[in-house]
C-alpha positions as CSV (number, residue, x, y, z in Angstrom):
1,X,-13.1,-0.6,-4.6
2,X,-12.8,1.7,-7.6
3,X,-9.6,3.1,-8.9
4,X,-10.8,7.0,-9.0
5,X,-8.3,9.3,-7.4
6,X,-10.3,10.3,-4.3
7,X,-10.1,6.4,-3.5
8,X,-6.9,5.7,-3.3
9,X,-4.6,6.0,-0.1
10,X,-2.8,9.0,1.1
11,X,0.5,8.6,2.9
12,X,0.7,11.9,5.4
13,X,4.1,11.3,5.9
14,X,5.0,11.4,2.0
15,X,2.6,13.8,-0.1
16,X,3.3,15.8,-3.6
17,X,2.3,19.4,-3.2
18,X,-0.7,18.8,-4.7
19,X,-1.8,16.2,-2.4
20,X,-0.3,18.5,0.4
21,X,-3.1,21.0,-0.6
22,X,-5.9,19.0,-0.7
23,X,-5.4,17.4,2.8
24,X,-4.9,21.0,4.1
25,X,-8.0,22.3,2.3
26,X,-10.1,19.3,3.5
27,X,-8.7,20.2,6.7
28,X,-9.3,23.6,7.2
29,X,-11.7,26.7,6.6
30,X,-9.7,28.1,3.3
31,X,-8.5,26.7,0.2
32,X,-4.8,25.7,0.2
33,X,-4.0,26.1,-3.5
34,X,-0.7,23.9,-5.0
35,X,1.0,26.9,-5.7
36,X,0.7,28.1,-2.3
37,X,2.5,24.7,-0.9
38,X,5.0,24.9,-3.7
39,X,5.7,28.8,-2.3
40,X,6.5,27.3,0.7
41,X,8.6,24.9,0.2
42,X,10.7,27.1,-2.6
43,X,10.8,29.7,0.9
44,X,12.3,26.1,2.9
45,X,9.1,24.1,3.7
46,X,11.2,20.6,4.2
47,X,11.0,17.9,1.6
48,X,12.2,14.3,1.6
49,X,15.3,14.0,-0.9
50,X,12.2,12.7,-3.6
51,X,10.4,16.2,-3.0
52,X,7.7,14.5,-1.5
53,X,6.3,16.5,1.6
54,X,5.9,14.8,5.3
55,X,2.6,16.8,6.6
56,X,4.0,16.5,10.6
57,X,6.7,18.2,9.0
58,X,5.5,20.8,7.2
59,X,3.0,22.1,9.5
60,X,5.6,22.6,12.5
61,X,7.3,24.3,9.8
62,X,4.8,26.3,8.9
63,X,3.7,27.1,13.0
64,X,7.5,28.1,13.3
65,X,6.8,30.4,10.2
66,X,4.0,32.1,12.1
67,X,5.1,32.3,15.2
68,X,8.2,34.7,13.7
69,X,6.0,37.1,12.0
């Protein structure tokens, strides 16, 4: 198994913003840029206390977001 950093494991339920951004752009039809998931969470996408991001989390947060606009 090679150490690169597209091999090693992802933990969905505790993510840095950056990580948060790939798995959403791998997941979906548009980019997902870190800044974009930093603009969240400074606008009150939750966080653990370590800053890390759950991605359950995050994306009923950000339903919840659209569903008020």
């Amino acid at each position: 198994m090679s150490d690169s950093p597209t091999s090693a494991k992802v933990n969905p339920l505790s993510l840095s913003v950056e990580e948060a951004a790939r798995m959403l752009s791998a997941a979906g039809q548009k980019r997902v840029t870190p800044e974009q998931v930093q603009a969240d969470v400074d606008a009150g996408a939750p966080v653990g206390r370590d800053g890390r991001i759950n991605l359950v989390n995050y994306t009923a947060w950000l339903i919840r977001e659209v569903q008020t606009r």
